[in-house]
C-alpha positions in Angstrom: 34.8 33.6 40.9 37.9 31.2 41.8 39.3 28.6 39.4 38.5 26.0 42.5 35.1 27.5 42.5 34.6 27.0 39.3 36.4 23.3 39.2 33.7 22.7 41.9 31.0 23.6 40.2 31.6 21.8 37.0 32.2 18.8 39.4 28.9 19.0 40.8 27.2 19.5 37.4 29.3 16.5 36.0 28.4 14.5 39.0 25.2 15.7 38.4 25.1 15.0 34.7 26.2 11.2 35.9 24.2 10.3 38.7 20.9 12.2 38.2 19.1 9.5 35.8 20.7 6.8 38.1 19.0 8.2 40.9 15.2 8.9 39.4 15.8 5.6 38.0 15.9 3.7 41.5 13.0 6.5 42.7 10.8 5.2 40.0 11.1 1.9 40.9 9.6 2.4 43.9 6.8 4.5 42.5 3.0 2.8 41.7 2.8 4.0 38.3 3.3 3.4 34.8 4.8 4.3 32.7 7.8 5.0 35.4 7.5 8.6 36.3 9.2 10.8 39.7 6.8 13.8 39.5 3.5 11.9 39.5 3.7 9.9 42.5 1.3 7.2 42.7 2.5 5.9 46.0 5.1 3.6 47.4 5.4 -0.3 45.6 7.7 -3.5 45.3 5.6 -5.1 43.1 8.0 -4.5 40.2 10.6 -6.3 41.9 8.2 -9.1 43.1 6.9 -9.4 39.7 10.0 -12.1 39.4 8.4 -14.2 42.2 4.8 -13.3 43.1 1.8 -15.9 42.4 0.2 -15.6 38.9 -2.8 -14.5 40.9 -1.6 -11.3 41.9 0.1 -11.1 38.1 -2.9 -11.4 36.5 -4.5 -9.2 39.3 -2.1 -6.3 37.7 -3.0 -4.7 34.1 0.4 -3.6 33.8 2.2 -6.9 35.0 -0.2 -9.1 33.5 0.9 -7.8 29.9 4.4 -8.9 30.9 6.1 -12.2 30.1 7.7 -13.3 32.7 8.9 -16.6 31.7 10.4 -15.4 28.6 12.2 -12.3 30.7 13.7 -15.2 33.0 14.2 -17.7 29.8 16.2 -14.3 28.1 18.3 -13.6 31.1 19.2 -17.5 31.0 20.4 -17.2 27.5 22.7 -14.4 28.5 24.3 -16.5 31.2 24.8 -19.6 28.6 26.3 -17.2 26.1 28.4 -15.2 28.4 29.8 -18.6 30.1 31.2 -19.6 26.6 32.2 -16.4 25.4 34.2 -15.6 28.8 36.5 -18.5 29.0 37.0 -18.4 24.9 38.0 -14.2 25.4 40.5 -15.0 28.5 42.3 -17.9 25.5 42.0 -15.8 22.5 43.2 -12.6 24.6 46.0 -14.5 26.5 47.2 -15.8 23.1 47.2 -12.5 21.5 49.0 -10.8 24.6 51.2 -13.4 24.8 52.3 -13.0 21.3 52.3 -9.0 20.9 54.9 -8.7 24.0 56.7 -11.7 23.2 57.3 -12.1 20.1 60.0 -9.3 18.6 59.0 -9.1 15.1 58.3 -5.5 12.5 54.6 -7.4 12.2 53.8 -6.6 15.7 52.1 -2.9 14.7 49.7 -5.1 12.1 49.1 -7.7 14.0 48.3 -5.1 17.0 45.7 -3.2 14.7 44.3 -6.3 13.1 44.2 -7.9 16.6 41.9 -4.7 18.1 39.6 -3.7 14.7 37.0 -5.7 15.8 36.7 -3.3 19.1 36.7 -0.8 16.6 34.3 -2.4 14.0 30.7 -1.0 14.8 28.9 -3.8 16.8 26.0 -3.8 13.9 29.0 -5.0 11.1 30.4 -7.7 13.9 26.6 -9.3 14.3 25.7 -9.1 10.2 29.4 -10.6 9.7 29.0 -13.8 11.9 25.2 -14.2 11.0 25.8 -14.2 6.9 29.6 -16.3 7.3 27.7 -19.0 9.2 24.7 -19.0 7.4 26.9 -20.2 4.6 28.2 -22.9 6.8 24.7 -23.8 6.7 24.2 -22.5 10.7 21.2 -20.9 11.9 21.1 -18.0 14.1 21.1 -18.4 17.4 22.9 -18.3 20.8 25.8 -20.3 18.8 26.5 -17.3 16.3 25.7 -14.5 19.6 28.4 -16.6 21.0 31.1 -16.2 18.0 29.8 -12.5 17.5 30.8 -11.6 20.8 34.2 -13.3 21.0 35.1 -11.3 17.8 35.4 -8.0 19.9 35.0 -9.1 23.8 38.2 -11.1 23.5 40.0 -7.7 22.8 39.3 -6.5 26.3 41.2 -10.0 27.7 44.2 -9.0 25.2 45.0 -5.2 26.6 44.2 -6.1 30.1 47.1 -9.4 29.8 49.1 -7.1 27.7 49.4 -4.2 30.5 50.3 -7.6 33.3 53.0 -8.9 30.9 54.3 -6.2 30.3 55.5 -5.7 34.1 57.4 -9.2 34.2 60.6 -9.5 33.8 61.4 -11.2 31.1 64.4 -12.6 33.0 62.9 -14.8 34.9 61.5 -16.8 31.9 64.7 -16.5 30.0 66.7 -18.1 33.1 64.1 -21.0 33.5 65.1 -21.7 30.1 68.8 -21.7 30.1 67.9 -24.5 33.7 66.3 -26.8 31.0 62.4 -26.3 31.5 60.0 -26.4 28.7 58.1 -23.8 27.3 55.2 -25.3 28.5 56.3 -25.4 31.8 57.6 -22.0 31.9 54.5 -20.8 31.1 52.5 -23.0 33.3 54.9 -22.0 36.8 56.2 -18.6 35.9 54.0 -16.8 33.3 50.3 -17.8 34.4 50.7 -17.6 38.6 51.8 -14.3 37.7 48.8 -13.4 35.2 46.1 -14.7 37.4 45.2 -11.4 38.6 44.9 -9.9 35.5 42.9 -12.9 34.3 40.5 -12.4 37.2 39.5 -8.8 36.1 40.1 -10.0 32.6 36.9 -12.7 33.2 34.7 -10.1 35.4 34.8 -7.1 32.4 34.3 -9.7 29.7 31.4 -11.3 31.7 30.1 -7.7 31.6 30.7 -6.9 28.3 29.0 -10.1 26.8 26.1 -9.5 29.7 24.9 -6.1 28.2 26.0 -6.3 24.5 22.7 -5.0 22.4 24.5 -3.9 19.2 26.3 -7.0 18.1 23.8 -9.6 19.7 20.6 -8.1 18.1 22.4 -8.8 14.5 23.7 -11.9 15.4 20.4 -13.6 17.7 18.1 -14.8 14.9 14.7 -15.9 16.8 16.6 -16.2 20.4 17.1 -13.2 23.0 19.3 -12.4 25.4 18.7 -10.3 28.9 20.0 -7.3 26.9 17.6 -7.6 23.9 14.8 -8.5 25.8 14.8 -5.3 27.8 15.6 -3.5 24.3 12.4 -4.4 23.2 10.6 -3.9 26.5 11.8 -0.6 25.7 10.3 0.3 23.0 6.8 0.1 23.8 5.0 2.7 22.6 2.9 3.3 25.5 5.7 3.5 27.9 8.3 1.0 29.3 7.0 -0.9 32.1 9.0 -0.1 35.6 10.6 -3.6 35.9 13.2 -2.2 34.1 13.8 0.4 36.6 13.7 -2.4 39.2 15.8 -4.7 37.2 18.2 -1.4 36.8 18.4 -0.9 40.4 18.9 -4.3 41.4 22.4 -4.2 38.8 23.2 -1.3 39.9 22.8 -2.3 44.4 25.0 -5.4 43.0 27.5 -3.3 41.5 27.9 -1.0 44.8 27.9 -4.2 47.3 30.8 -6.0 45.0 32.3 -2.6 45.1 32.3 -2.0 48.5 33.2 -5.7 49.8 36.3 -5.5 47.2 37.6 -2.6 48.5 36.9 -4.1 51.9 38.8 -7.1 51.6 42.3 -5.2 50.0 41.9 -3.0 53.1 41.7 -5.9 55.4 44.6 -7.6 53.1 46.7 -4.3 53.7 46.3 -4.6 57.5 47.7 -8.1 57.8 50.4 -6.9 55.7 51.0 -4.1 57.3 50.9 -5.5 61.3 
């Protein structure tokens, strides 16, 4: 046997390895039974994607459906959009702050502030969620989407950080130092020169910390108190005993059809941006 033959085949088992539970996944979602199985086949269904929008006849109609909350799946995912739409914006400040600092300012506490800056991406996420529940339970706050919110920012805002870092790091510094010695501000250094140029970064910055915050378990499951979140929710749809219901598969699919199409259009678009460059 080659060494490509071999590289091939540990490609295809990796590949394999990957993509194989993806793929039963979005076959069981398709599949009339319950709990979700490939090699019983009860027969071809949508009704665990239409369980978000059919009539409560046809729900209650269903034994499996009808066991199902629906309103408290939909009132979950809400929660996750509330928490991530704080916790994005306060990453992208805490992370631009912390990048900005690390690659600008020359000082021998740069290597402690870098590892203080990036323990709480190494903290497990079960310390992060105990931490912000039992500090502001002191502060006499209840658990809830407030201290989800602050758990997350402890760690998400460290993804922001490295991503800004990385950007920063390929500016001159010249250009700042010469607006400068013409007499603008800091401020306005920042504002004309510095941010134009991080705006890309802060775009992917926003879409992976959106992402992070949308499917944190660990961290949020510590931190929630009596409230839920899109991630918890199917954590403890989970763990029924008789067998997770298939609208997880279908809610799995669904991300993952999303994922491909933004995928797909982005690479789209920079090929189309390449063109008009390049004619």
């Amino acid at each position: 046997m080659t060494s490509n033959r071999l590289l091939n085949l540990y490609m295809a088992a990796f590949l394999l390895f990957m993509f194989g539970p993806l793929i039963l996944m979005i076959l069981s979602s398709v599949n009339d039974a319950s709990p979700p199985s490939v090699t019983e086949w009860h027969g071809l269904t949508d009704k665990w994607y239409a369980f978000f929008w059919m009539d409560e006849a046809r729900l209650r109609a269903d034994p499996v459906l009808r066991a199902l909350d629906r309103g408290r799946f939909v009132g979950c995912f809400g929660n996750s959009l509330q928490v991530a739409a704080a916790v994005v914006p306060l990453s992208l400040v805490l992370g631009l702050a912390g990048a900005v600092m690390l690659t600008r300012w020359r000082s021998k506490a740069n290597g402690l502030l870098w590892w203080v800056l990036l323990s709480p991406m190494l903290a497990p996420g079960i310390v992060l969620g105990l931490s912000a529940l039992v500090f502001w339970g002191r502060l006499g706050v209840n658990a809830g989407l407030f201290t989800i919110i602050m758990a997350q920012v402890t760690f998400v805002a460290g993804y922001p950080m490295l991503i800004l870092m990385a950007r920063l790091q390929r500016q001159p510094v010249e250009l700042e130092e010469a607006a400068l010695d013409l007499g603008a501000s800091p401020f306005r250094v920042f504002r004309r020169i510095t941010l134009p140029f991080l705006l890309p970064a802060l775009a992917s910055a926003a879409v992976i910390a959106f992402l992070a915050s949308m499917e944190n378990y660990n961290t949020t499951m510590f931190a929630k108190g009596g409230s839920c979140t899109f991630a918890t929710e199917i954590g403890a749809m989970a763990r029924n005993p008789n067998g997770h219901p298939p609208v997880i598969n279908a809610v799995g699919t669904a991300i993952i059809l999303l994922t491909v199409a933004a995928t797909l259009a982005h690479t789209f678009l920079l090929k189309r941006e390449k063109g008009k460059a390049g004619g």
